[in-house]
SEDOLO-604213 format. One record per residue (C-alpha): residue in one letter; x, y negated, z. Coordinates in Angstrom, 1 decimal. Layout:
<atoms>
{aa->a; X->X; Y->Y; Z->Z}
...
</atoms>
This chain:
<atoms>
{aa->x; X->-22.1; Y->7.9; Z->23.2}
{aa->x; X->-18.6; Y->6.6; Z->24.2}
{aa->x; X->-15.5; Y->7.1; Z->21.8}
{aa->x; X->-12.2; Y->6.8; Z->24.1}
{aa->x; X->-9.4; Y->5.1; Z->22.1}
{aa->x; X->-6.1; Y->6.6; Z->22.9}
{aa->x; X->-3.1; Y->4.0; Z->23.5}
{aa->x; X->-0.3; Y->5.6; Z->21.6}
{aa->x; X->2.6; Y->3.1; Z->22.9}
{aa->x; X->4.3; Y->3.6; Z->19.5}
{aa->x; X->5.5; Y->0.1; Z->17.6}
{aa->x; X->5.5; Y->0.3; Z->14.0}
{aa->x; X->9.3; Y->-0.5; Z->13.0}
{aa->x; X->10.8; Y->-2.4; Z->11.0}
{aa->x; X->7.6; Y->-5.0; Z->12.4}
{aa->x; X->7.5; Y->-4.0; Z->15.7}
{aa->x; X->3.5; Y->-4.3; Z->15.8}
{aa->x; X->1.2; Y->-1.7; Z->17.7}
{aa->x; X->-1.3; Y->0.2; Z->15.0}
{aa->x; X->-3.8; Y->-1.4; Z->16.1}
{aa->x; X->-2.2; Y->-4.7; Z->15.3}
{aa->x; X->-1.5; Y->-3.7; Z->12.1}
{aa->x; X->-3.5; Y->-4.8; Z->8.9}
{aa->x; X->-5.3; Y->-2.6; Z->7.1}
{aa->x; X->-7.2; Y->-4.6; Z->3.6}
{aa->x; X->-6.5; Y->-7.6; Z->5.6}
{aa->x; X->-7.9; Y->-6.3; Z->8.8}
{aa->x; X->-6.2; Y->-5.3; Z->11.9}
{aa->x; X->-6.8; Y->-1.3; Z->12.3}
{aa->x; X->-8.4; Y->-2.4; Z->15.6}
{aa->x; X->-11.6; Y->-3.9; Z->13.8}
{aa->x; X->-11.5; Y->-1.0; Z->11.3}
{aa->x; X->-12.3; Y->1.7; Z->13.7}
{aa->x; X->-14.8; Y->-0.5; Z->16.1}
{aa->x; X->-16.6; Y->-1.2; Z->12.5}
{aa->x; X->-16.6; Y->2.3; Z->12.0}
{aa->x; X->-17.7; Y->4.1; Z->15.0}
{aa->x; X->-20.3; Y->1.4; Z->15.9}
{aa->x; X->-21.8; Y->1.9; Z->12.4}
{aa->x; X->-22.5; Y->5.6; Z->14.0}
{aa->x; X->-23.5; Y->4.4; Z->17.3}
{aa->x; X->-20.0; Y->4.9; Z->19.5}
{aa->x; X->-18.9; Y->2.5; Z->21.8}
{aa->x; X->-15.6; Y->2.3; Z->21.8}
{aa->x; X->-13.8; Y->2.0; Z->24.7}
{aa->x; X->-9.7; Y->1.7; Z->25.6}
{aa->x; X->-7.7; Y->3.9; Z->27.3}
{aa->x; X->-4.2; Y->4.0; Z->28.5}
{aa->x; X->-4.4; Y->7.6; Z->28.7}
{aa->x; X->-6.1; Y->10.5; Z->28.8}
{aa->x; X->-6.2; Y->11.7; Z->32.1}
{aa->x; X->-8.6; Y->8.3; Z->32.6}
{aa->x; X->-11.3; Y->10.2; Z->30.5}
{aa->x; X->-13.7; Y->11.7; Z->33.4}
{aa->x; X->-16.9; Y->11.8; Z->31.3}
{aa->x; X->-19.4; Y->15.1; Z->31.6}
{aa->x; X->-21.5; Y->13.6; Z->28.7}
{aa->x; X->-21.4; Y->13.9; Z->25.1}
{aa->x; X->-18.1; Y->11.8; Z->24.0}
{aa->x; X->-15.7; Y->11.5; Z->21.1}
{aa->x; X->-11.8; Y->10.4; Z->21.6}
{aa->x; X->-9.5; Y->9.6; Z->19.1}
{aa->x; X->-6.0; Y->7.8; Z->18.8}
{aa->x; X->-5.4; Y->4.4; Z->18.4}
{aa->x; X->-3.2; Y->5.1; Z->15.3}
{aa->x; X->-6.1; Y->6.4; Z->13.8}
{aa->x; X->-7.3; Y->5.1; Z->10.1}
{aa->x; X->-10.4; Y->6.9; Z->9.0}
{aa->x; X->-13.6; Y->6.1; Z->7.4}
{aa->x; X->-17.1; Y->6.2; Z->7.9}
{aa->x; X->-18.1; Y->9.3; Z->5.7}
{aa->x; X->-15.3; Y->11.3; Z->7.3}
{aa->x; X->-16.5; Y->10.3; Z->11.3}
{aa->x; X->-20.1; Y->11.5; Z->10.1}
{aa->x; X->-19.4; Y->15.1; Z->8.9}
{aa->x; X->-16.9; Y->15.6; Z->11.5}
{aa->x; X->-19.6; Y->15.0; Z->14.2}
{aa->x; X->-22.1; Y->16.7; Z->12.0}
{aa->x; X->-20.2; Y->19.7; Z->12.0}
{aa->x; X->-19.3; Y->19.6; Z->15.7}
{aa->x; X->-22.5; Y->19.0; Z->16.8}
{aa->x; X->-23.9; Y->22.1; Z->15.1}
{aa->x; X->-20.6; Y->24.4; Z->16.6}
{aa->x; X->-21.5; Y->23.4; Z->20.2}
{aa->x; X->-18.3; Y->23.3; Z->21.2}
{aa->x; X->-15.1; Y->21.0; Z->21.9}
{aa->x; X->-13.7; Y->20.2; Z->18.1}
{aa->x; X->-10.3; Y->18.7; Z->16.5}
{aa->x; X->-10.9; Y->16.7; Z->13.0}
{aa->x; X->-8.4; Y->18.6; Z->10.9}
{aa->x; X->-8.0; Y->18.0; Z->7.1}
{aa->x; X->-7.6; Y->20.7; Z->4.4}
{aa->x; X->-3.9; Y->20.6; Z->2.6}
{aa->x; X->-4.6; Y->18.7; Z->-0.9}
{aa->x; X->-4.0; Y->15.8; Z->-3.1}
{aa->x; X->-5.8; Y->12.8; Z->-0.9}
{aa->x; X->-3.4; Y->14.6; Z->2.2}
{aa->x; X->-0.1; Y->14.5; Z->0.5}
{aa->x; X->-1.4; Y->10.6; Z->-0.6}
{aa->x; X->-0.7; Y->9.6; Z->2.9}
{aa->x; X->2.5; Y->10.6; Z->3.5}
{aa->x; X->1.5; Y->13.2; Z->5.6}
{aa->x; X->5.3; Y->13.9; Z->6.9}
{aa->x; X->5.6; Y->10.8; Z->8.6}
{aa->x; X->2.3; Y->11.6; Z->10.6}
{aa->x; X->2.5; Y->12.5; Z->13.9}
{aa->x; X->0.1; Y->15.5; Z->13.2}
{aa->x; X->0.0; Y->19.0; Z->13.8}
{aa->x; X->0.5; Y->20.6; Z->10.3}
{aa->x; X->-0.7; Y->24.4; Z->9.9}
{aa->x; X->-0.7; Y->26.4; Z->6.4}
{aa->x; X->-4.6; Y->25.8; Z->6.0}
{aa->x; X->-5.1; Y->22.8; Z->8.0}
{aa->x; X->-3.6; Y->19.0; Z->9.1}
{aa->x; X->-5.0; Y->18.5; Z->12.6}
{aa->x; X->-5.5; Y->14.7; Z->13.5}
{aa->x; X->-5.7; Y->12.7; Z->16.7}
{aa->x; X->-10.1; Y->12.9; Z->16.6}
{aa->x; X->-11.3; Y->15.0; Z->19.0}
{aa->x; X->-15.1; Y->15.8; Z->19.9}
{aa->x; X->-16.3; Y->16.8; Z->23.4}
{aa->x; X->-20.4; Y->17.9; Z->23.8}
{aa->x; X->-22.0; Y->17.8; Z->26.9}
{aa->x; X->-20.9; Y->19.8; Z->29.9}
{aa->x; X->-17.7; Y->20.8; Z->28.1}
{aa->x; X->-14.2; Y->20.8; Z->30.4}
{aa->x; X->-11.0; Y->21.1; Z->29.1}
{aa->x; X->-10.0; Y->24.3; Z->27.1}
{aa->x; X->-9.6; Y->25.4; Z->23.2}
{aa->x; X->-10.6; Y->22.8; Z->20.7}
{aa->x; X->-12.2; Y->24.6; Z->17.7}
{aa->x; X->-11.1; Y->23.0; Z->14.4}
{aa->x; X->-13.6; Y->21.3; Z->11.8}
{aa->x; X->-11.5; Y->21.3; Z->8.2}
{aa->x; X->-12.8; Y->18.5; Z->6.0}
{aa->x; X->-11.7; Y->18.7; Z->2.6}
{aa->x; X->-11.0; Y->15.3; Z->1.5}
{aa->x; X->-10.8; Y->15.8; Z->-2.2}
{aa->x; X->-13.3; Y->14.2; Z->-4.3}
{aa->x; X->-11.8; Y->12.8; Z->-7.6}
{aa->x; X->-8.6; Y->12.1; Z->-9.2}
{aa->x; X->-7.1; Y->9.3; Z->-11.6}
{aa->x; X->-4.0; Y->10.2; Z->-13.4}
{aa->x; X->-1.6; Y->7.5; Z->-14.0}
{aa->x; X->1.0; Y->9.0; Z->-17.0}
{aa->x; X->4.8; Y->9.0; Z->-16.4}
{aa->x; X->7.5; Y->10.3; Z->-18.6}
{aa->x; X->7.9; Y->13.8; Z->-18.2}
{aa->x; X->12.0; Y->13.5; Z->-18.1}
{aa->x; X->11.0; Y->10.9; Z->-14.5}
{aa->x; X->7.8; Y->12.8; Z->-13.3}
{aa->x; X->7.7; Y->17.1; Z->-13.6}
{aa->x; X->4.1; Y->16.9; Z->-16.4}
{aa->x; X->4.1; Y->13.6; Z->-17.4}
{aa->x; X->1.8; Y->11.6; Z->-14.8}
{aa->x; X->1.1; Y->11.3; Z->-11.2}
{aa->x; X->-2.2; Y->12.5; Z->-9.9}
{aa->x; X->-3.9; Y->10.0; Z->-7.3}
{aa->x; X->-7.0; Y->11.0; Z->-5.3}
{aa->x; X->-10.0; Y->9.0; Z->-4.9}
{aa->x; X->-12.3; Y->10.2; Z->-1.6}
{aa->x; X->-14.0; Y->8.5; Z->1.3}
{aa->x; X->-13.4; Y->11.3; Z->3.4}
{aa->x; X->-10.0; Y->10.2; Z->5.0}
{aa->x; X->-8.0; Y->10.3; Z->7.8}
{aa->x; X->-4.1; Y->8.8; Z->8.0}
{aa->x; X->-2.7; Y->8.3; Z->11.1}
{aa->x; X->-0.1; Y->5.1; Z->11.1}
{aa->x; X->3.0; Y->6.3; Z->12.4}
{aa->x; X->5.4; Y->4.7; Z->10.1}
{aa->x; X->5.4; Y->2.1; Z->7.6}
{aa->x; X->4.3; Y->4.2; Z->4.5}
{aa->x; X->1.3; Y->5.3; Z->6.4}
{aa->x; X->0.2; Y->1.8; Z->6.6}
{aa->x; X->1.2; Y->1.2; Z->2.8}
{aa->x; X->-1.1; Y->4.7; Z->2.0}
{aa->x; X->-3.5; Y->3.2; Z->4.3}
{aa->x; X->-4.0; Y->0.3; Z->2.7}
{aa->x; X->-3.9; Y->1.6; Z->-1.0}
{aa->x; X->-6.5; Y->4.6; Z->0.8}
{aa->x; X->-8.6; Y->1.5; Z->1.5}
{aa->x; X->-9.0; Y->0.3; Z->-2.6}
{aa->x; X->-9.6; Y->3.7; Z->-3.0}
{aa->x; X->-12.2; Y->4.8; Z->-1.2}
{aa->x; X->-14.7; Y->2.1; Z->-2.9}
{aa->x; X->-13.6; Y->3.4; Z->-5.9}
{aa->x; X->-15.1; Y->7.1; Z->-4.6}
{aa->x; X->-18.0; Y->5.8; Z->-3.4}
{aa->x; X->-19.0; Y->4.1; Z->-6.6}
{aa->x; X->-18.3; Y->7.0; Z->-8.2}
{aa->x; X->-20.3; Y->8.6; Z->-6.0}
{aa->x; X->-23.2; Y->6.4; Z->-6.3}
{aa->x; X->-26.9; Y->7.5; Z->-6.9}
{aa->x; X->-27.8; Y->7.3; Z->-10.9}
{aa->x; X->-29.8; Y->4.5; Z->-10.5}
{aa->x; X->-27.6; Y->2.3; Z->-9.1}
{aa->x; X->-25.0; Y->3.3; Z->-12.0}
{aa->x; X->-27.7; Y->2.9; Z->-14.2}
{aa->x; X->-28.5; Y->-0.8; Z->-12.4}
{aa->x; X->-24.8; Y->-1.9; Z->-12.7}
{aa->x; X->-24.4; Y->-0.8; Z->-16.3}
{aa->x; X->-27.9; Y->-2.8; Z->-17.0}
{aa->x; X->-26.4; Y->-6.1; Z->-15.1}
{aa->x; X->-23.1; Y->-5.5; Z->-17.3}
{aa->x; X->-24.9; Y->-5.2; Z->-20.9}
{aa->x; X->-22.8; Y->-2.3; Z->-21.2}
{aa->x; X->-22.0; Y->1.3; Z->-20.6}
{aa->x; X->-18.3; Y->0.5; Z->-21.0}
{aa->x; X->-16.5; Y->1.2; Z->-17.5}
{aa->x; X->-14.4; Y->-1.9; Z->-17.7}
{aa->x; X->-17.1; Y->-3.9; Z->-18.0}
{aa->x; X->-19.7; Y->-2.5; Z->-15.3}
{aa->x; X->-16.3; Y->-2.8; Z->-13.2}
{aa->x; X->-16.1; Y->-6.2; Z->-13.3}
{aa->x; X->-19.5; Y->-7.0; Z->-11.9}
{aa->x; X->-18.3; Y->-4.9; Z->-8.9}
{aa->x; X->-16.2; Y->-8.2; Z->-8.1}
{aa->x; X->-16.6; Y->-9.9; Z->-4.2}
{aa->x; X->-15.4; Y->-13.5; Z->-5.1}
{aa->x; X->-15.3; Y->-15.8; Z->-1.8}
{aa->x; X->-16.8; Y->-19.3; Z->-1.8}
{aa->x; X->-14.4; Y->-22.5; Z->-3.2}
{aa->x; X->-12.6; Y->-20.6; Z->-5.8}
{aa->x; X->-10.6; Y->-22.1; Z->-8.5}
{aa->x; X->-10.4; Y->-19.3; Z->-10.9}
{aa->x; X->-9.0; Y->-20.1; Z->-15.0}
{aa->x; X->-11.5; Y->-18.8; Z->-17.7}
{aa->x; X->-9.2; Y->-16.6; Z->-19.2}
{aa->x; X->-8.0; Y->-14.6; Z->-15.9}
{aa->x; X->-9.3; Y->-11.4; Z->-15.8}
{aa->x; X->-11.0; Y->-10.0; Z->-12.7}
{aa->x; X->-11.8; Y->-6.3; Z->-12.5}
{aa->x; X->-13.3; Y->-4.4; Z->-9.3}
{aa->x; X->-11.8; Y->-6.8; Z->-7.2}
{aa->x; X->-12.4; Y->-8.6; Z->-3.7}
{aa->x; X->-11.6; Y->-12.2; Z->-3.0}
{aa->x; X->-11.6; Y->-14.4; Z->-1.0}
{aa->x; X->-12.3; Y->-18.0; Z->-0.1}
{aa->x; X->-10.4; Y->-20.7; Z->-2.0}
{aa->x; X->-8.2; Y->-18.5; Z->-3.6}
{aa->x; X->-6.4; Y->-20.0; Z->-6.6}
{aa->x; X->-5.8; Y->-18.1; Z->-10.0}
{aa->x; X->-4.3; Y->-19.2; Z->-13.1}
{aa->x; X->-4.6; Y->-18.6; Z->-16.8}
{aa->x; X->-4.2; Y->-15.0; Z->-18.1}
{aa->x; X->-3.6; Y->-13.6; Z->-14.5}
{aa->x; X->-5.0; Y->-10.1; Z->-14.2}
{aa->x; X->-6.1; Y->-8.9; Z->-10.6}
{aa->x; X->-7.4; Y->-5.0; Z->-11.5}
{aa->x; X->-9.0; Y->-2.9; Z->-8.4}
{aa->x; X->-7.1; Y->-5.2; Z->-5.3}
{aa->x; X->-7.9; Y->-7.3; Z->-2.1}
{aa->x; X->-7.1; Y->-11.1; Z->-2.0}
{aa->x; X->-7.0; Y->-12.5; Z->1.3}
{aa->x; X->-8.3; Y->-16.6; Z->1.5}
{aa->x; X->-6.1; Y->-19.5; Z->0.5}
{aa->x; X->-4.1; Y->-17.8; Z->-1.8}
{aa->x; X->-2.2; Y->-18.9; Z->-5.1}
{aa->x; X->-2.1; Y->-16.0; Z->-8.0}
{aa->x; X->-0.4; Y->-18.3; Z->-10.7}
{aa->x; X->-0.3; Y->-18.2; Z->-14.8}
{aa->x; X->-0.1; Y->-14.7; Z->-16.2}
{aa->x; X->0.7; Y->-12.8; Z->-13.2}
{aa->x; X->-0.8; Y->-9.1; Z->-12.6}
{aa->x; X->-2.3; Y->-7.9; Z->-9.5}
{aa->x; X->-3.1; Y->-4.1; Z->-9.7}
{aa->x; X->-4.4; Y->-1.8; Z->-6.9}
{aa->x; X->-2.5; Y->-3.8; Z->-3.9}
{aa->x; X->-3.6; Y->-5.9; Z->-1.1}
{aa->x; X->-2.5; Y->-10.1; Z->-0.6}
{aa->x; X->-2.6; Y->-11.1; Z->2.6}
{aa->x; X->-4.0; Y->-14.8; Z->3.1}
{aa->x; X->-2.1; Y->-17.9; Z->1.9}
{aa->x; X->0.1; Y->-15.7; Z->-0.6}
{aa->x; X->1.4; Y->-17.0; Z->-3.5}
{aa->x; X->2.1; Y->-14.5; Z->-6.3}
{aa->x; X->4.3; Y->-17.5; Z->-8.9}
{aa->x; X->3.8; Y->-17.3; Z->-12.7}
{aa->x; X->4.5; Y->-13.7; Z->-14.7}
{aa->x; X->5.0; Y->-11.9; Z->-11.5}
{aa->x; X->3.2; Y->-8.1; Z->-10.8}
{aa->x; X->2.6; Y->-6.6; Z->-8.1}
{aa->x; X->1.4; Y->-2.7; Z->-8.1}
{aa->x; X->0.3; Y->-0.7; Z->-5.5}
{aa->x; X->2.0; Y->-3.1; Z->-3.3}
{aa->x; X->0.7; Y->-4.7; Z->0.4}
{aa->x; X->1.8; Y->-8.4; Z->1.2}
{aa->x; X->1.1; Y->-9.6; Z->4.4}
{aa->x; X->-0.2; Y->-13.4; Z->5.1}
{aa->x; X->1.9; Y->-15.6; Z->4.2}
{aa->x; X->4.4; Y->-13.9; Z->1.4}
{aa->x; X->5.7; Y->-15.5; Z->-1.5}
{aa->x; X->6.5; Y->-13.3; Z->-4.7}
{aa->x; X->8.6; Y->-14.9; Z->-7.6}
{aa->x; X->10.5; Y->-11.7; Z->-8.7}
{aa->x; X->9.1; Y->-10.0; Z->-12.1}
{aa->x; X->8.4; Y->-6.9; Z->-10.5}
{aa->x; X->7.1; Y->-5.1; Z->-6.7}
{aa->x; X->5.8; Y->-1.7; Z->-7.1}
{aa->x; X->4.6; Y->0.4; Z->-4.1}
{aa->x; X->6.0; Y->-1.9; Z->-1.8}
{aa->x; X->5.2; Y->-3.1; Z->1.6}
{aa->x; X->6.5; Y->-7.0; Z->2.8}
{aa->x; X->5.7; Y->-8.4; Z->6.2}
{aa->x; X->3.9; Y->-11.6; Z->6.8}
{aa->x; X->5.9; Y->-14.4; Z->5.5}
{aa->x; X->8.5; Y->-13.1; Z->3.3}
{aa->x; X->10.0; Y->-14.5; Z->0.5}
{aa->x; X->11.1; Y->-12.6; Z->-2.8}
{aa->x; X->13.1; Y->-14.5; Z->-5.0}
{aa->x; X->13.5; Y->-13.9; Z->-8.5}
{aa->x; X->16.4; Y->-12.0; Z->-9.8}
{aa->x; X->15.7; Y->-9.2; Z->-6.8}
{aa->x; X->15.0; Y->-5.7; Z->-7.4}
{aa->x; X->12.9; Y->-3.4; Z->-5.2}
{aa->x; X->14.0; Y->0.3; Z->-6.5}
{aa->x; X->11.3; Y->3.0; Z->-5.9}
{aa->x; X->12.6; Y->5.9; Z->-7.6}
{aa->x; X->15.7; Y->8.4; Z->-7.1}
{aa->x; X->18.1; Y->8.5; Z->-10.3}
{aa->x; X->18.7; Y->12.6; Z->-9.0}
{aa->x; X->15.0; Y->14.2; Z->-9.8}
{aa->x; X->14.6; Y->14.2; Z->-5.3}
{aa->x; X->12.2; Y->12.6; Z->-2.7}
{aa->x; X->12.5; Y->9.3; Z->-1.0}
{aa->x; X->13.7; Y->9.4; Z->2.0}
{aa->x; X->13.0; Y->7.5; Z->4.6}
{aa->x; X->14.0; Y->6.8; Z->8.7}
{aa->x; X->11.9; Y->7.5; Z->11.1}
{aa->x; X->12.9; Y->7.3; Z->15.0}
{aa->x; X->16.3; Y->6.9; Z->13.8}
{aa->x; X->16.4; Y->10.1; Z->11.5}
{aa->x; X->16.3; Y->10.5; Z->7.7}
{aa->x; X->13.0; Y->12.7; Z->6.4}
{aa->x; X->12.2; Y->14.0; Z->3.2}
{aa->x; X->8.6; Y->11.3; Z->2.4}
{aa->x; X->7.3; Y->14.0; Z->-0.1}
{aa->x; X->7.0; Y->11.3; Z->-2.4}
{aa->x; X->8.6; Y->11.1; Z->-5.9}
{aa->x; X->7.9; Y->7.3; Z->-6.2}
{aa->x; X->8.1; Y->5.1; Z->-3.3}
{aa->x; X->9.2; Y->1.6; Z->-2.7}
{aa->x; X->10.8; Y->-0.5; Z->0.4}
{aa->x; X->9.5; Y->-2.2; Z->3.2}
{aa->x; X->9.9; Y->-6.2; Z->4.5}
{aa->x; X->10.0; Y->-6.7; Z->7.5}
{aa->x; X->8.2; Y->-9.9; Z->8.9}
{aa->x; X->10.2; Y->-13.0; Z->8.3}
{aa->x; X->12.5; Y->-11.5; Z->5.9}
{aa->x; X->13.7; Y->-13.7; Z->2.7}
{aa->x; X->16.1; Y->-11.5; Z->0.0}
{aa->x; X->17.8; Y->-14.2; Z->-2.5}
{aa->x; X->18.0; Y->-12.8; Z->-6.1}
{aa->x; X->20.9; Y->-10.3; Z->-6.9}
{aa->x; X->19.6; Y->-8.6; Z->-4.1}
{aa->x; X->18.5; Y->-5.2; Z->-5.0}
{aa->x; X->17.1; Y->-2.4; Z->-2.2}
{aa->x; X->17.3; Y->1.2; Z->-2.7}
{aa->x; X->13.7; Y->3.1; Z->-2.6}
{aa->x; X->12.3; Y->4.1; Z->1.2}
{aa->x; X->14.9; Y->1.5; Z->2.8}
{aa->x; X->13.4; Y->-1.0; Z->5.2}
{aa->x; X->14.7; Y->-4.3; Z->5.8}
{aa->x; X->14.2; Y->-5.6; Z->10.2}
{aa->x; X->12.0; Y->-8.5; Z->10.9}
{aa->x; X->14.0; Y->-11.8; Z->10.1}
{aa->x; X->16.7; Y->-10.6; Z->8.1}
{aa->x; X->17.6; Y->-13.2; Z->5.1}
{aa->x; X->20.0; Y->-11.7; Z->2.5}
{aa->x; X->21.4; Y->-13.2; Z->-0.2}
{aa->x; X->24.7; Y->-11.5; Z->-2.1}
{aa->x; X->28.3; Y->-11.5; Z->-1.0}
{aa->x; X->29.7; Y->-14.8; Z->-1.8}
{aa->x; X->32.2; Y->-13.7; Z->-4.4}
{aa->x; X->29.1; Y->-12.8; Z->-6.5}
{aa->x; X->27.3; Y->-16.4; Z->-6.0}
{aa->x; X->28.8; Y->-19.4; Z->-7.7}
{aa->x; X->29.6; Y->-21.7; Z->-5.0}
{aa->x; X->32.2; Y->-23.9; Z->-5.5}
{aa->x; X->34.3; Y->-24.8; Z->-9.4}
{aa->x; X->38.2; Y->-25.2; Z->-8.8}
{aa->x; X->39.7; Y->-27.1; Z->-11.0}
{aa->x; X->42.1; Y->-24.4; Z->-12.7}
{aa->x; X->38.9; Y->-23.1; Z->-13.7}
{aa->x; X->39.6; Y->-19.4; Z->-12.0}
{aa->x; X->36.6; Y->-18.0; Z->-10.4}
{aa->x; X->36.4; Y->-14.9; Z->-8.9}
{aa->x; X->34.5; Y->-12.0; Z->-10.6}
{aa->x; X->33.6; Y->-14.5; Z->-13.5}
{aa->x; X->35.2; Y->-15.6; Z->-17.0}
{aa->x; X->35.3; Y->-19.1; Z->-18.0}
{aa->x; X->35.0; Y->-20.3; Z->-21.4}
{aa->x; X->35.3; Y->-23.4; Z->-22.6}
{aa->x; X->33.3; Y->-25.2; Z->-25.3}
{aa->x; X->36.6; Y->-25.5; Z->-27.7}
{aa->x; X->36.9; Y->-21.5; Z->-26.9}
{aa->x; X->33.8; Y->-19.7; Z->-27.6}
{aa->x; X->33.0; Y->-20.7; Z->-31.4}
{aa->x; X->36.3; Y->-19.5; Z->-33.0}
{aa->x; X->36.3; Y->-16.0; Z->-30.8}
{aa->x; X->32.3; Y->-15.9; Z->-31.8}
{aa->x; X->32.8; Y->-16.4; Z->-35.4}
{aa->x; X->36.4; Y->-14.2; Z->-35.9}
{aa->x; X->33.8; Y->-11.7; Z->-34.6}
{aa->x; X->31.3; Y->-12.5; Z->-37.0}
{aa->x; X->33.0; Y->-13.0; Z->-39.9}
{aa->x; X->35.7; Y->-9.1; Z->-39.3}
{aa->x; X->31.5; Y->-7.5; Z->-38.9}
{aa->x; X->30.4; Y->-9.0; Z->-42.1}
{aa->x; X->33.6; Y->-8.4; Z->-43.7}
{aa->x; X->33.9; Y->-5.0; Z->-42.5}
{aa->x; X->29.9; Y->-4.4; Z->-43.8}
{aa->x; X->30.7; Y->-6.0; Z->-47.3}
{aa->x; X->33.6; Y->-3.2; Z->-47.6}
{aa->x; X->31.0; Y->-0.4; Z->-46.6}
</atoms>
């Protein structure tokens, strides 16, 4: 059976890339779905459009934007199999839905179900009504816990299935889509027959999760990995570096890649040759190949391949005014749906440290900012006048340090 891949024409901005370019747990989305569909016997085969589709046969055709998984593909043709009849892969509204950014989707959105770009034809069917199959995608959740005053009850629900569709329109699709990716082995562990829980607990001694997660790890060949770094349901790959005390928790390494001295890796993807410097963390993040991370802190972010983060920058992902992130799309601002969500690098991009993005923003391939250049030192007259800066000399700052000290203590000893 044939499975006729739609060419959008859509470029994912700020990168420019078509979906199918795009990576997806270090893969180009391309790969993902030929994996996919071969695994259930489709040949795929590319289309400019459909109009070219002139097949009387049983046939399946989908967009080329199209992220989905194995499970999902199976019940959808399952189901539309046993209805006979031309079907459109819809998901029901839910927690794994809202994960992906559903707003930014190019989908059709109805009160009991998200319609997606996978359509199923049977045998002698022509064109006409497509009958929709709702899959609900919800499985099991994780709660990862928030202040209340930040987050409305304290903690932020995330869904674990492997029953999912997201259709990459934008760049947070492709961020959920690669998170969606870490996720879904997580659901199909959990998932897992009781004998082969009960065959991972035996191989870990123990019937402590943390532990029977750690012999979940992939690790490539030629690794250099310290004794005291911490690997826990994890891939990676060949001659990947990590240092002592890192911590790489439920996340994708790409090969040839440097994750220094104390540095935390949690549910995100590193693209190959990244190098994550000492006491960095990265969260929920996706780094292309290529990126170099010294700033303390990315969370739910997205940078292109070779980008540079300095330290000293700051990557915002949450509104001070209790709202959304917004975000552009095709030139207009949209409400993401998300409380907490990050920025995006284009490829190329360098930001010097000072620099400091506000949540949903995305920066266009190439782009190098550093801060105005009243704000970097750059030059030291010799009146000693700089803008936006006090100068004290040596022969200045003890006296005014200790009248200050000495009018506190004197000030206490009266008290």
């Amino acid at each position: 059976m044939k499975a006729y891949v739609l060419r959008s024409g859509r470029r994912i901005e700020p990168f420019g890339d078509y979906p199918q370019d795009c990576l997806v747990a270090n893969r180009p989305l391309a790969r993902h779905q030929e994996e996919t569909l071969r695994a259930l016997s489709l040949e795929p085969v590319p289309l400019e459009d459909v109009s070219q589709i002139n097949d009387p046969g049983e046939h399946v055709a989908l967009r080329d934007s199209l992220f989905f998984t194995r499970e999902l593909l199976q019940e959808f043709l399952s189901r539309s199999r046993e209805a006979g009849v031309p079907t459109v892969c819809c998901a029901k509204p839910g927690l794994s839905v809202d994960s992906s950014i559903i707003r930014t989707q190019d989908v059709q959105v109805h009160s009991d179900r998200i319609e997606y770009g996978l359509y199923y034809f049977p045998d002698g069917s022509g064109p006409g009504e497509r009958h929709p199959v709702v899959i609900d995608a919800d499985q099991f959740f994780e709660n990862v816990r928030f202040p209340a005053h930040m987050i409305p009850g304290g903690q932020v629900t995330v869904g674990l299935t492997d029953k999912i569709a997201i259709q990459i329109d934008h760049w947070v699709n492709l961020w959920a889509a690669n998170l969606a990716a870490i996720l879904i082995e997580g659901a199909r562990v959990k998932k897992s027959s009781p004998a082969r829980l009960l065959w991972l607990a035996t191989r870990a001694g123990s019937l402590n999760q943390y532990r029977v997660l750690r012999r979940l790890n992939r690790v490539g060949r030629n690794c250099d990995i310290h004794p005291t770094a911490y690997i826990e349901g994890s891939t990676v790959g060949d001659n990947v570096k990590i240092g002592a005390g890192a911590i790489v928790r439920a996340s994708i390494i790409g090969d040839d890649c440097s994750i220094a001295n104390n540095a935390t890796l949690e549910l995100s993807v590193v693209g190959a040759g990244s190098t994550i410097f000492n006491g960095c963390v990265v969260q929920y993040s996706v780094l292309y190949p290529g990126a170099c991370i010294s700033c303390r802190y990315v969370g739910l972010n997205l940078a292109g391949r070779d980008t540079f983060i300095s330290d000293g920058v700051t990557l915002s992902d949450f509104r001070f005014d209790g709202r959304n992130v917004q975000v552009l799309k095709d030139g207009k601002g949209i409400d993401s749906g998300a409380r907490l969500l990050g920025t995006c690098l284009g490829h190329g991009v360098y930001l010097g440290a000072g620099c400091v993005l506000s949540p949903g923003r995305a920066v266009p391939n190439g782009w190098r900012i550093v801060p105005e250049s009243r704000r970097v030192l750059e030059a030291f007259p010799a009146g000693g006048h700089i803008e936006g800066h006090r100068v004290l000399r040596a022969n200045e700052i003890q006296p005014e340090v200790e009248g200050v000290l000495t009018d506190r203590d004197t000030n206490q000893s009266r008290a």
